[in-house]
DSSP file (Angstrom, degrees, kcal/mol; ACC not computed):
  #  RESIDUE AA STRUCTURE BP1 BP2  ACC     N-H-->O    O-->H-N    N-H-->O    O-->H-N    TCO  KAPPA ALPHA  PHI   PSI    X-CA   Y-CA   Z-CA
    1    1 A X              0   0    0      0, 0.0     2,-0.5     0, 0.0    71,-0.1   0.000 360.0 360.0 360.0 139.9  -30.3    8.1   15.9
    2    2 A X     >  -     0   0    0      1,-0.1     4,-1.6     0, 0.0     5,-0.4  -0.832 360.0-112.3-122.3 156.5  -31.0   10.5   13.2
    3    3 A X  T  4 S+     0   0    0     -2,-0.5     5,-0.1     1,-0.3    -1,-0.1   0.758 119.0  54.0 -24.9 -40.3  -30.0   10.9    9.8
    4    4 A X  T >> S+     0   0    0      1,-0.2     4,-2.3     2,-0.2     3,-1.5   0.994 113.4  45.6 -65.0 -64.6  -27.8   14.1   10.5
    5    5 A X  H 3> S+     0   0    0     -3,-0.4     4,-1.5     1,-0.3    -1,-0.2   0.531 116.8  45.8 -81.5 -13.7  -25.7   11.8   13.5
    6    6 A X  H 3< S+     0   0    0     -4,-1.6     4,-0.5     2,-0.2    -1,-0.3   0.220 113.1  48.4-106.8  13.7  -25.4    8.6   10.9
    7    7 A X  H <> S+     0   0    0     -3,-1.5     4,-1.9    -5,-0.4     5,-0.3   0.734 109.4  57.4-101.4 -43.6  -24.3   11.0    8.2
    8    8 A X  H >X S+     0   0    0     -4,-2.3     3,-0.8     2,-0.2     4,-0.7   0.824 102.6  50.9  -8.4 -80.9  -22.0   12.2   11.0
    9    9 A X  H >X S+     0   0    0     -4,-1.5     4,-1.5     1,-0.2     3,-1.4   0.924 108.0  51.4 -22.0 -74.8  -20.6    9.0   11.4
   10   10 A X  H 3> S+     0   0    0     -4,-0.5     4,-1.1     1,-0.3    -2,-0.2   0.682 108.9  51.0 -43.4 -27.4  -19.8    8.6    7.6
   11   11 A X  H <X S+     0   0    0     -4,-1.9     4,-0.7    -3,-0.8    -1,-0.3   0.516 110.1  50.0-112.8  -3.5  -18.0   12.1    7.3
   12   12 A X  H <X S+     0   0    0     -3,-1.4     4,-1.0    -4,-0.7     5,-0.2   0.593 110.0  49.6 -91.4 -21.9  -15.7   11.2   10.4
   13   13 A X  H  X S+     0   0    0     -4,-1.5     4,-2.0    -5,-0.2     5,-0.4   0.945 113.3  48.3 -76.6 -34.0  -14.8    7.7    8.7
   14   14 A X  H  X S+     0   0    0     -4,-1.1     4,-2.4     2,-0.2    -2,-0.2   0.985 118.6  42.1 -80.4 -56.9  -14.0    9.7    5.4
   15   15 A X  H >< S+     0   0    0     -4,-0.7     3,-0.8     1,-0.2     5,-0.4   0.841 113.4  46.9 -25.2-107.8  -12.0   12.0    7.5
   16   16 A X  H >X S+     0   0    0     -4,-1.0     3,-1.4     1,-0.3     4,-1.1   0.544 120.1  41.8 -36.1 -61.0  -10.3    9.7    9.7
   17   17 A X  H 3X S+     0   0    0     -4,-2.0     4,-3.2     1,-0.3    -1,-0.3   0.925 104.7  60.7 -63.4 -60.0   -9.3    7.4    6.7
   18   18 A X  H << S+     0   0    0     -4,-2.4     4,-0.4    -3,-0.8    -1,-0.3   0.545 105.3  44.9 -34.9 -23.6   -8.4    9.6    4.5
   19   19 A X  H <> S+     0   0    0     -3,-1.4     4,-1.6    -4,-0.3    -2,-0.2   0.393 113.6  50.9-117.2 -12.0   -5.6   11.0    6.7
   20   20 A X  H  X S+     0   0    0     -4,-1.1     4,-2.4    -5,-0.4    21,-0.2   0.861 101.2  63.0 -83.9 -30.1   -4.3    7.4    7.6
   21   21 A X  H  X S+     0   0    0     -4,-3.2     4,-1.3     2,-0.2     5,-0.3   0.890 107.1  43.6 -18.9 -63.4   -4.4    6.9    3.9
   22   22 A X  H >> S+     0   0    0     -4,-0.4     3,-2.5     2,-0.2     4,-1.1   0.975 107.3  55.1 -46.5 -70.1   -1.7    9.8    4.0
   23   23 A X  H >X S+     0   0    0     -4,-1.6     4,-2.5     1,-0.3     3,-1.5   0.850 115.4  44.6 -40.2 -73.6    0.2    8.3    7.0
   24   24 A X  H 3< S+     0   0    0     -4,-2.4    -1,-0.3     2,-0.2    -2,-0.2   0.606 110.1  50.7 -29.2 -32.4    0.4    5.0    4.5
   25   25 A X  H << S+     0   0    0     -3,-2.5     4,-0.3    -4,-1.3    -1,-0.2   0.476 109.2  55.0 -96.7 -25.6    1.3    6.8    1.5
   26   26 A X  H <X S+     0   0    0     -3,-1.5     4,-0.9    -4,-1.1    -2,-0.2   0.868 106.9  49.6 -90.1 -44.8    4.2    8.6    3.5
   27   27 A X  T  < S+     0   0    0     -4,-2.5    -2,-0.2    -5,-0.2    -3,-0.2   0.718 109.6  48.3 -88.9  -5.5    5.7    5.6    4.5
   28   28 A X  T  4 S+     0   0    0      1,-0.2     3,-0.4    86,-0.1    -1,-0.2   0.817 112.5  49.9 -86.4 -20.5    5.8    3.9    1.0
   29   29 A X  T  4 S+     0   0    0     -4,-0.3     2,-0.9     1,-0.2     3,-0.2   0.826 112.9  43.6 -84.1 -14.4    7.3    6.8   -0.6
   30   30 A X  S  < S+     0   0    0     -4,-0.9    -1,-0.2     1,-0.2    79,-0.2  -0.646  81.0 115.5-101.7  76.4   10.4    7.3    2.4
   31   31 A X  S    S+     0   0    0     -2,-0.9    76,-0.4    -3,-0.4    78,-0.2   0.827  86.4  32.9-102.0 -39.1   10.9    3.0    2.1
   32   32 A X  S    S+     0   0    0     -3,-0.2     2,-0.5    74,-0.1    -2,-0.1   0.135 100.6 116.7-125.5   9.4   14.8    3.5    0.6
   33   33 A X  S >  S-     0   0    0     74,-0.1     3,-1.8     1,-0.1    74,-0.3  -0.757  76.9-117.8 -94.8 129.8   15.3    7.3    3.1
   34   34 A X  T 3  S+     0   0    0     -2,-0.5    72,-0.2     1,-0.2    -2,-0.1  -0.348  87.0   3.4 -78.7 133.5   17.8    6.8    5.3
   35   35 A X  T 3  S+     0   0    0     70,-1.6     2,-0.4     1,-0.2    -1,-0.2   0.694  79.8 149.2  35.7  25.7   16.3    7.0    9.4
   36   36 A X    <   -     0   0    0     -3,-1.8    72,-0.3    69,-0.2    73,-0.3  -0.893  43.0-142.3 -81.0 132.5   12.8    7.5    8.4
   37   37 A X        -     0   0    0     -2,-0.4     2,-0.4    70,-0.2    72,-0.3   0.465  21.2-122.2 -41.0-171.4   10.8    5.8   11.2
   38   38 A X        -     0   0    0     45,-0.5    45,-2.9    70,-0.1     2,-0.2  -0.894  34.4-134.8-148.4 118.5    8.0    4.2    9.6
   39   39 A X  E     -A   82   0A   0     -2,-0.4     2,-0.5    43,-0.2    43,-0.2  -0.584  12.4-152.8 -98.8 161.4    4.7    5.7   11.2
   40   40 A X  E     -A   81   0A   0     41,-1.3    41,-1.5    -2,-0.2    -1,-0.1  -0.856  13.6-141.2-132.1 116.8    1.6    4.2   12.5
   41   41 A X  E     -A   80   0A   0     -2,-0.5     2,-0.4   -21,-0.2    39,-0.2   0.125  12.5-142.9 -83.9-174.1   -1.5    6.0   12.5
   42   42 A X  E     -     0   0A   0     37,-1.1    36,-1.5     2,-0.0    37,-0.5  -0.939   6.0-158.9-145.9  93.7   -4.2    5.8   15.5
   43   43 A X  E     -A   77   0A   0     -2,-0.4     2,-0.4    34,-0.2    34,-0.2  -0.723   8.8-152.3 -75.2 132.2   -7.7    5.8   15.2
   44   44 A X  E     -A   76   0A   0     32,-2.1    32,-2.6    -2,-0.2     2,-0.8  -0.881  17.5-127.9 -92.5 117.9  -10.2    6.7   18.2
   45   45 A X  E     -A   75   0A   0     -2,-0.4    30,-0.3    30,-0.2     4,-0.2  -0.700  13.9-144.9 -70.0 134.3  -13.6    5.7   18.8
   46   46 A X  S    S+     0   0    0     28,-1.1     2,-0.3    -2,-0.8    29,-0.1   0.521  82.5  88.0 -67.0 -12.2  -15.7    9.1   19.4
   47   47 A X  S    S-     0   0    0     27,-0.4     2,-1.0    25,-0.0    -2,-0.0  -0.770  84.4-133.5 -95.4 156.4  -17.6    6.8   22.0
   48   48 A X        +     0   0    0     -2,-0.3     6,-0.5     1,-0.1    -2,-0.1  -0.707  39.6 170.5 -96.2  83.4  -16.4    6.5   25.5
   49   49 A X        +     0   0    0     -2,-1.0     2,-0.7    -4,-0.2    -1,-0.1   0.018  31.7 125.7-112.0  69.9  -16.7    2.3   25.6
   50   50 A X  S >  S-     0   0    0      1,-0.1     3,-2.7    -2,-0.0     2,-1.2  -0.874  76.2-112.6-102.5 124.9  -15.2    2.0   28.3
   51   51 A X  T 3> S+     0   0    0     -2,-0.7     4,-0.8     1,-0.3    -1,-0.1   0.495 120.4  48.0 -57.7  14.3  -17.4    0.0   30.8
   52   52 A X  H 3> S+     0   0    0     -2,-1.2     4,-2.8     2,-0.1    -1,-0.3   0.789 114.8  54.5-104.4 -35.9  -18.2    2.7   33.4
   53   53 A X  H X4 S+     0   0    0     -3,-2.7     3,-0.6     2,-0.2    -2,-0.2   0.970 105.3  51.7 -34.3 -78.2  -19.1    4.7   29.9
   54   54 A X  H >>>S+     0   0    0     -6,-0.5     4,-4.0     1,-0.2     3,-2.6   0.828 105.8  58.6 -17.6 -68.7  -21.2    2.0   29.1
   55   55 A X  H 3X5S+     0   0    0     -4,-0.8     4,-1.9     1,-0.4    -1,-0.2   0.897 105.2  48.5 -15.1 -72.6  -22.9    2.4   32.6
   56   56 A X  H <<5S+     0   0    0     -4,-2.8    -1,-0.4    -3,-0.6    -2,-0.1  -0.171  99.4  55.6-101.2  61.5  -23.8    5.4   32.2
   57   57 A X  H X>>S+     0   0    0     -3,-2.6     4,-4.8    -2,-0.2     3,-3.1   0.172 111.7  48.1-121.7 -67.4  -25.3    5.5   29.3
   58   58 A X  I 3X>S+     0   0    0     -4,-4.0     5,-1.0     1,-0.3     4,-0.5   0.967 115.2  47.6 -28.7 -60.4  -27.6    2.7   30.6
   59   59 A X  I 3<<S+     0   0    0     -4,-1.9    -1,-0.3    -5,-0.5    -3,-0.1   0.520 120.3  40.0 -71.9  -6.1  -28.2    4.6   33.7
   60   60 A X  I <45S+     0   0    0     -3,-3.1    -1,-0.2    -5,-0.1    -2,-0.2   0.653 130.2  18.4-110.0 -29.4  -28.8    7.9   31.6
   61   61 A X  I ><5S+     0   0    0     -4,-4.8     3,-1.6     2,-0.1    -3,-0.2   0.822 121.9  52.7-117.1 -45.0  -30.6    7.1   28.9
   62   62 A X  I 3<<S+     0   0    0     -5,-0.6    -3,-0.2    -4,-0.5    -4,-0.1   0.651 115.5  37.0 -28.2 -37.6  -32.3    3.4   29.7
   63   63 A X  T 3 <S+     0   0    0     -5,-1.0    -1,-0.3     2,-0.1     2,-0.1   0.535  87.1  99.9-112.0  -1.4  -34.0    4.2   33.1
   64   64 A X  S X  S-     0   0    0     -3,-1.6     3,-0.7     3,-0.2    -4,-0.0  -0.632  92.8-104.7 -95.0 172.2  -35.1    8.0   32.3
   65   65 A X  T 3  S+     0   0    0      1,-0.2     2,-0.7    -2,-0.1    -2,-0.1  -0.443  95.1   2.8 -95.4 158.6  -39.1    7.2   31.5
   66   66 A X  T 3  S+     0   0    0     -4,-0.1     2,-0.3     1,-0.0    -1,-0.2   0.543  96.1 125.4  49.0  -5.8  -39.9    7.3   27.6
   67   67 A X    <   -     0   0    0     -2,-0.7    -3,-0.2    -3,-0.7     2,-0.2  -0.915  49.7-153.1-118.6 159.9  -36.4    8.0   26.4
   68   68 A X        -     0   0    0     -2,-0.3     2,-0.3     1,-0.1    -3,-0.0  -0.501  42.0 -94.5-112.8 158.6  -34.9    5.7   23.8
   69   69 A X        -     0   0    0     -2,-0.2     2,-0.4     1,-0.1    -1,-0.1  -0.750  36.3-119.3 -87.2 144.8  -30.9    5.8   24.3
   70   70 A X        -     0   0    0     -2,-0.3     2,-0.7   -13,-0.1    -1,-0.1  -0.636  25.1-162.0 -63.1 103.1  -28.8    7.9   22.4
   71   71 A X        +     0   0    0     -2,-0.4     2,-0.2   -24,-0.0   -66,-0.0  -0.937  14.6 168.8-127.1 152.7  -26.3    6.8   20.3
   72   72 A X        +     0   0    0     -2,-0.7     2,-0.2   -71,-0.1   -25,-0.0  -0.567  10.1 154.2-143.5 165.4  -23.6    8.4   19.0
   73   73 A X        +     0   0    0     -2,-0.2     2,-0.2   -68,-0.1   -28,-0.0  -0.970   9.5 131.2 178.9-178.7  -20.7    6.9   17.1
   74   74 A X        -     0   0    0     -2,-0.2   -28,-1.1   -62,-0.1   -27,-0.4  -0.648  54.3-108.6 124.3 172.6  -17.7    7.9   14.2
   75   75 A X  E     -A   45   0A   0    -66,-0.3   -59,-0.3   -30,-0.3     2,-0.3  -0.953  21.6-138.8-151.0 143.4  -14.1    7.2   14.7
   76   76 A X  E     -A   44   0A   0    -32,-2.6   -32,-2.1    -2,-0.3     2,-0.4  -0.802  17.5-129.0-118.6 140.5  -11.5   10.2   15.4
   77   77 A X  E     -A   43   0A   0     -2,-0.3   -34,-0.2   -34,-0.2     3,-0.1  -0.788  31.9-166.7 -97.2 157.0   -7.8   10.0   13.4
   78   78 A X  E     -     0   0A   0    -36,-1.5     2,-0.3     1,-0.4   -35,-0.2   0.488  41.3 -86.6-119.7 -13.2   -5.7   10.5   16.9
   79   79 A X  E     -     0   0A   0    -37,-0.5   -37,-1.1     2,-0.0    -1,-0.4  -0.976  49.5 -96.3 133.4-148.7   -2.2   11.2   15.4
   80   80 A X  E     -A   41   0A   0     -2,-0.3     2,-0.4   -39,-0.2   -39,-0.2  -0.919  29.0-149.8-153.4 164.0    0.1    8.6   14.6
   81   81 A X  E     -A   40   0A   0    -41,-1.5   -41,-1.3    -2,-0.3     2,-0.8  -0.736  26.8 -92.4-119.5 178.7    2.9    7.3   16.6
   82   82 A X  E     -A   39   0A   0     -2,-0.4   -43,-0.2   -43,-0.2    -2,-0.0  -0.514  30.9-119.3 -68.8 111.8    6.6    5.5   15.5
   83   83 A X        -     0   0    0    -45,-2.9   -45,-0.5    -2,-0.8    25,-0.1  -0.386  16.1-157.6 -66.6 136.1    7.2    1.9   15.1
   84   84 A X        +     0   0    0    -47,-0.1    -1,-0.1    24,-0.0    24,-0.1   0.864  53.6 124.9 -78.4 -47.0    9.9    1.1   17.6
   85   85 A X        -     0   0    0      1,-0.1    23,-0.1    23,-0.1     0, 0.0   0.525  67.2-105.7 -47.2 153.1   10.8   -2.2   15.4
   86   86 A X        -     0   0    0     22,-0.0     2,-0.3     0, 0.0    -1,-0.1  -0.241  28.9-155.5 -56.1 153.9   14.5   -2.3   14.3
   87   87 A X        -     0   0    0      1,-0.1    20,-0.1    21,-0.0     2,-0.1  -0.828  29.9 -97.3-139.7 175.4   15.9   -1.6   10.8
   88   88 A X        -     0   0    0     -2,-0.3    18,-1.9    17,-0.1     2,-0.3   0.080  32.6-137.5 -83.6 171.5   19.1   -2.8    9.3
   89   89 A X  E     -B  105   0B   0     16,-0.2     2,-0.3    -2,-0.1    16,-0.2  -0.937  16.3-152.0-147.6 125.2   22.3   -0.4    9.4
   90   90 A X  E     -B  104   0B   0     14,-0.8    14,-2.8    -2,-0.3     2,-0.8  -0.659  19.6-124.1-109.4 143.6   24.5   -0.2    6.2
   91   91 A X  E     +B  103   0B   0     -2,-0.3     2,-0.5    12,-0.2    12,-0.2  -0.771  51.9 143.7-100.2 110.1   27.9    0.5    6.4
   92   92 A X    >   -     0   0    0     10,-1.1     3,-0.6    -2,-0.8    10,-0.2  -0.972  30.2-159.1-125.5  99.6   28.5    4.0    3.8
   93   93 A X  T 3  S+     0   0    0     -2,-0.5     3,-0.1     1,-0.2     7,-0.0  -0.560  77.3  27.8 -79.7 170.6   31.1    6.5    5.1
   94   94 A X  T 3  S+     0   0    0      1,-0.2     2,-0.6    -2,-0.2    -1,-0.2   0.702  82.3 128.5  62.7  10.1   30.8   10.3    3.5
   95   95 A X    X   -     0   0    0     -3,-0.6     3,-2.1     1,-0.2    -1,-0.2  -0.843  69.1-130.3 -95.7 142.2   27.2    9.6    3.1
   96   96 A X  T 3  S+     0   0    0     -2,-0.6    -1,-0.2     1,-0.3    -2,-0.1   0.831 109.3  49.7 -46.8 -41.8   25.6   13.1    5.1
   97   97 A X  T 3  S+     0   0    0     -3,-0.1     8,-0.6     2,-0.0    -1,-0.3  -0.038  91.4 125.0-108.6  33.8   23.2   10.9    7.3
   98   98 A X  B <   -C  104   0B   0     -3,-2.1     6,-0.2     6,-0.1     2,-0.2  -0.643  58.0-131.6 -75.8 136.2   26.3    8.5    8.3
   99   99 A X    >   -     0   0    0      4,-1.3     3,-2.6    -2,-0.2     4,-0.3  -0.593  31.9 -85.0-114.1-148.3   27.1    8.0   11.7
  100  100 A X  T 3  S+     0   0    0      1,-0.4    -1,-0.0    -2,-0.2    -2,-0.0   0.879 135.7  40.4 -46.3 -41.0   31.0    8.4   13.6
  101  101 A X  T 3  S-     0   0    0      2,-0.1    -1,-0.4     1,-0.1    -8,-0.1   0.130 129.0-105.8 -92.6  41.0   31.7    4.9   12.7
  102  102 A X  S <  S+     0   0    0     -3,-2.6   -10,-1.1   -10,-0.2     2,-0.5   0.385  71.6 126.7  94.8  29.3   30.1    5.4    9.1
  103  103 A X  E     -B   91   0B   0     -4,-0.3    -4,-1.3   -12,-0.2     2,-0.3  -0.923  43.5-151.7-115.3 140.0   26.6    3.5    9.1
  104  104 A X  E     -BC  90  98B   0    -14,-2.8   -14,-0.8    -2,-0.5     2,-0.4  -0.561  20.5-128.2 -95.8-178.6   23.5    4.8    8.3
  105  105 A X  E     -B   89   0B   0     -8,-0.6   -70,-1.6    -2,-0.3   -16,-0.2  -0.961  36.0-135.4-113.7 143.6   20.4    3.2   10.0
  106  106 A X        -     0   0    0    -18,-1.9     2,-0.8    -2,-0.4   -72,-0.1  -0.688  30.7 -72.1-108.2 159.5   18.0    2.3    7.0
  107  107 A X        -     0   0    0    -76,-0.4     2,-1.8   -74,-0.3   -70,-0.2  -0.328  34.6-149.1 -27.9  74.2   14.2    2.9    6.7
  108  108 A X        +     0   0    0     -2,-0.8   -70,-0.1   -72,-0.3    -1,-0.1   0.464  57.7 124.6 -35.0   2.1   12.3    0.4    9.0
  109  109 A X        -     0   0    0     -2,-1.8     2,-0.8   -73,-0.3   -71,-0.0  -0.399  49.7-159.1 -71.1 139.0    9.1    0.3    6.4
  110  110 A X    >>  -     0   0    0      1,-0.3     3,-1.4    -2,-0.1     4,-1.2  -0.784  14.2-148.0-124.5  83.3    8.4   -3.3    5.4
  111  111 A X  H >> S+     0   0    0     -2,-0.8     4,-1.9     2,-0.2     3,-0.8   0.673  97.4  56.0 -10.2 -75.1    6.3   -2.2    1.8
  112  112 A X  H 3> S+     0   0    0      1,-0.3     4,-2.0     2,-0.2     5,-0.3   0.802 107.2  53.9 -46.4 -39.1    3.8   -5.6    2.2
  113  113 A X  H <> S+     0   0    0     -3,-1.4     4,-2.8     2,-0.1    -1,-0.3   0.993 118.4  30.0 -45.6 -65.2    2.9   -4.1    5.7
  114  114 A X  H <X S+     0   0    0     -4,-1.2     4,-1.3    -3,-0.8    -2,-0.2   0.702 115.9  54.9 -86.9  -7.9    1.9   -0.5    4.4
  115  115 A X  H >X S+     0   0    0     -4,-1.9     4,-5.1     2,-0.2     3,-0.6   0.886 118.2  41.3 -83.1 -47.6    0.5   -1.5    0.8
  116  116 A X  H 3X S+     0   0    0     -4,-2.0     4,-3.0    -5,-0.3     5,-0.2   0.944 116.5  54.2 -55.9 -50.8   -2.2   -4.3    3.2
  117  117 A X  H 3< S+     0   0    0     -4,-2.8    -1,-0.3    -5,-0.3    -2,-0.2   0.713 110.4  38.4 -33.3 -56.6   -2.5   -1.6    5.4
  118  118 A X  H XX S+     0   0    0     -4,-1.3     3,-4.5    -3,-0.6     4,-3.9   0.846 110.8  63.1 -89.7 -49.7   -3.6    0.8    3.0
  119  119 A X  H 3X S+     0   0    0     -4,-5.1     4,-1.5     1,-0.3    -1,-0.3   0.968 110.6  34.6 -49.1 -43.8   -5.6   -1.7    1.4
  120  120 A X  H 3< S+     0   0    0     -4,-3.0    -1,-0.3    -5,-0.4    -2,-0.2   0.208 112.4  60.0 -87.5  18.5   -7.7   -2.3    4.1
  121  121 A X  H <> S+     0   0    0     -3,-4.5     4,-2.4    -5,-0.2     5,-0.3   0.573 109.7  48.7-112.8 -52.4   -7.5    1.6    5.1
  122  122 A X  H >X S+     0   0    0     -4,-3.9     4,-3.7     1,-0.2     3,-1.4   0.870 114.7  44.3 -21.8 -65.5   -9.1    2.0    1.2
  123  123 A X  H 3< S+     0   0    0     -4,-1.5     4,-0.2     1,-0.3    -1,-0.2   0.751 111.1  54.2 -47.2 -41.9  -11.8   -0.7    2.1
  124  124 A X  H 34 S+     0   0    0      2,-0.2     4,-0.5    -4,-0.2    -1,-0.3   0.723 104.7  50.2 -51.9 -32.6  -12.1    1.1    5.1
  125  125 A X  H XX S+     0   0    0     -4,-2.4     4,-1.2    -3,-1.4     3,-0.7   0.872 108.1  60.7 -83.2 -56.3  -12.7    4.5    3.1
  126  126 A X  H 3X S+     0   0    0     -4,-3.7     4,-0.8    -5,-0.3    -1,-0.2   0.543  95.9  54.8 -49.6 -14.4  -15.4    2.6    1.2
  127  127 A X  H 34 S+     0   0    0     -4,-0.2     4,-0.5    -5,-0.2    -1,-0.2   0.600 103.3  51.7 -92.6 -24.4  -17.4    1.8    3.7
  128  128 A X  H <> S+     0   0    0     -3,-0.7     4,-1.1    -4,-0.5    -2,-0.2   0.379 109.1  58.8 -64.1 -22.3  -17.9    5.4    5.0
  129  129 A X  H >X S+     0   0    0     -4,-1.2     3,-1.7     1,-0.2     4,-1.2   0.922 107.4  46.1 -76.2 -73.3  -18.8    6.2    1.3
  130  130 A X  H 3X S+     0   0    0     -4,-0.8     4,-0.8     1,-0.3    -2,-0.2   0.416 103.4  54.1 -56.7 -27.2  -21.3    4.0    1.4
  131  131 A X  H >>>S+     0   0    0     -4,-0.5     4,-2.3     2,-0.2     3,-0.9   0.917 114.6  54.1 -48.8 -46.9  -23.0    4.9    4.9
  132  132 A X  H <X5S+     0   0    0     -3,-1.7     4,-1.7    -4,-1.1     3,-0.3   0.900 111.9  41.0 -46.5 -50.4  -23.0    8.4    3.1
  133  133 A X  H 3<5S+     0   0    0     -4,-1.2     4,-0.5     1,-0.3    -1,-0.3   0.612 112.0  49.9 -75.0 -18.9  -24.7    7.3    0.3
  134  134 A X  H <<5S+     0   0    0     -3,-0.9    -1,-0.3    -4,-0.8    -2,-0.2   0.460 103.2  59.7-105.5  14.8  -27.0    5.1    1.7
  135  135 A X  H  X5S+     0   0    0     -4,-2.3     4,-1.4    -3,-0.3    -2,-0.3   0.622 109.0  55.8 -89.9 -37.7  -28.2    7.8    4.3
  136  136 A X  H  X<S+     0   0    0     -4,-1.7     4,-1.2    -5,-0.5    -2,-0.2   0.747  98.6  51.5 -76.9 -11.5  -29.0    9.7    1.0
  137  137 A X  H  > S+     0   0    0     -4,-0.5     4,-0.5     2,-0.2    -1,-0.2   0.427 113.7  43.6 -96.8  -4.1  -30.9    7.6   -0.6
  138  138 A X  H  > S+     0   0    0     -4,-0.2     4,-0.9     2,-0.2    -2,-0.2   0.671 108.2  60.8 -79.6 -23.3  -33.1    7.2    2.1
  139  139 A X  H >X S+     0   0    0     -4,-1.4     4,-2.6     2,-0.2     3,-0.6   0.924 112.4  40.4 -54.8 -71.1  -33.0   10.8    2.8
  140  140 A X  H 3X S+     0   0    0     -4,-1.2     4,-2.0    -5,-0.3    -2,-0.2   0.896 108.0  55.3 -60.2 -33.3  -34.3   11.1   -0.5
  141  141 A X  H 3X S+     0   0    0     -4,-0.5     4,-3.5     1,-0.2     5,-0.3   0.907 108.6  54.9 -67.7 -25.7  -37.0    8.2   -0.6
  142  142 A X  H <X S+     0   0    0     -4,-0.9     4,-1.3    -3,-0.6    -2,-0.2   0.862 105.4  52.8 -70.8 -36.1  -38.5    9.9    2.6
  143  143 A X  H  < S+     0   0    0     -4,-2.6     4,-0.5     2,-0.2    -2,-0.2   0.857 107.7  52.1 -18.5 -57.2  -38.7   13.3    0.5
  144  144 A X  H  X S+     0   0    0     -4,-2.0     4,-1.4     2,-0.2    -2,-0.2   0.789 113.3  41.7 -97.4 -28.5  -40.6   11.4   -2.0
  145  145 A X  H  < S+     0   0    0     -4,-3.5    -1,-0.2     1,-0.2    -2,-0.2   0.838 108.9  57.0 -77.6 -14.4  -43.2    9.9    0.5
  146  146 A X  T  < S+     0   0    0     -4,-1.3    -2,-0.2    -5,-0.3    -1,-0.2   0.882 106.8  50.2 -63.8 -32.6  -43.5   12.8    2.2
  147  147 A X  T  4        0   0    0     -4,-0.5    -2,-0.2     1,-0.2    -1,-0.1   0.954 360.0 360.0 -53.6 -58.4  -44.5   14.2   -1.1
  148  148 A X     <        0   0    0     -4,-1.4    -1,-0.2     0, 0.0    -2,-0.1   0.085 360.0 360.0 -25.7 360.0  -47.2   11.4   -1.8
């Protein structure tokens, strides 16, 4: 694995967190908007580890004479989809998002859910800094013995 493919990594966790971050931040700010869904984003591994992936990989890189296997890695944001779970339904006639008998269906977002979430999407986001950073300060200490 080379520097380029672990920096790689790092800039697809910043990515990929960063845009569940959003997802998280969207659902604390609609928590009191009447029949917002509450969404839940979907992260992908960029590897296929699925065991016939595995497989071949063994079988591709393992068995060819002199080559070391290849690995590749990083996490992909995939979209996000809607929690099914139920919310409550208040009864308000004349309100615009009312329906024929006069209930609206209320936001299904449970705040403690999307603030841990987000906490651990942060943590998540910190840990991709930190590949970055420490692939650059190794980048750079190999600079300065190559100099030497």
């Amino acid at each position: 694995m080379t520097l380029l493919d672990i920096l790689n990594i790092g800039a697809s966790g910043l990515d990929a967190h960063s845009q569940r971050m959003s997802v998280h931040a969207r659902n604390i700010a609609n928590i009191d908007t009447p029949n917002y869904v509450r969404k839940i984003p979907v992260l992908y591994s960029k590897d296929d580890v699925s065991f016939e992936g595995m497989l071949n990989r063994v079988k591709d890189n393992v068995f060819k004479v002199g080559a070391l296997p290849h690995v590749t890695g990083g996490v992909h944001f995939g979209g996000v989809v809607e929690d099914t779970s139920e919310s409550d339904r208040i009864y308000k006639p004349g309100h615009p998002d009312a329906d024929e008998y006069g209930y609206i269906q209320v936001s299904n977002v449970n705040p403690m859910i999307d603030i841990s979430d987000a906490h651990m999407t942060s943590r998540a986001y910190e840990a991709s800094m930190a590949i970055v950073g420490i692939t650059k300060a190794m980048t750079q200490k190999a600079a300065e013995i190559g100099k030497g």
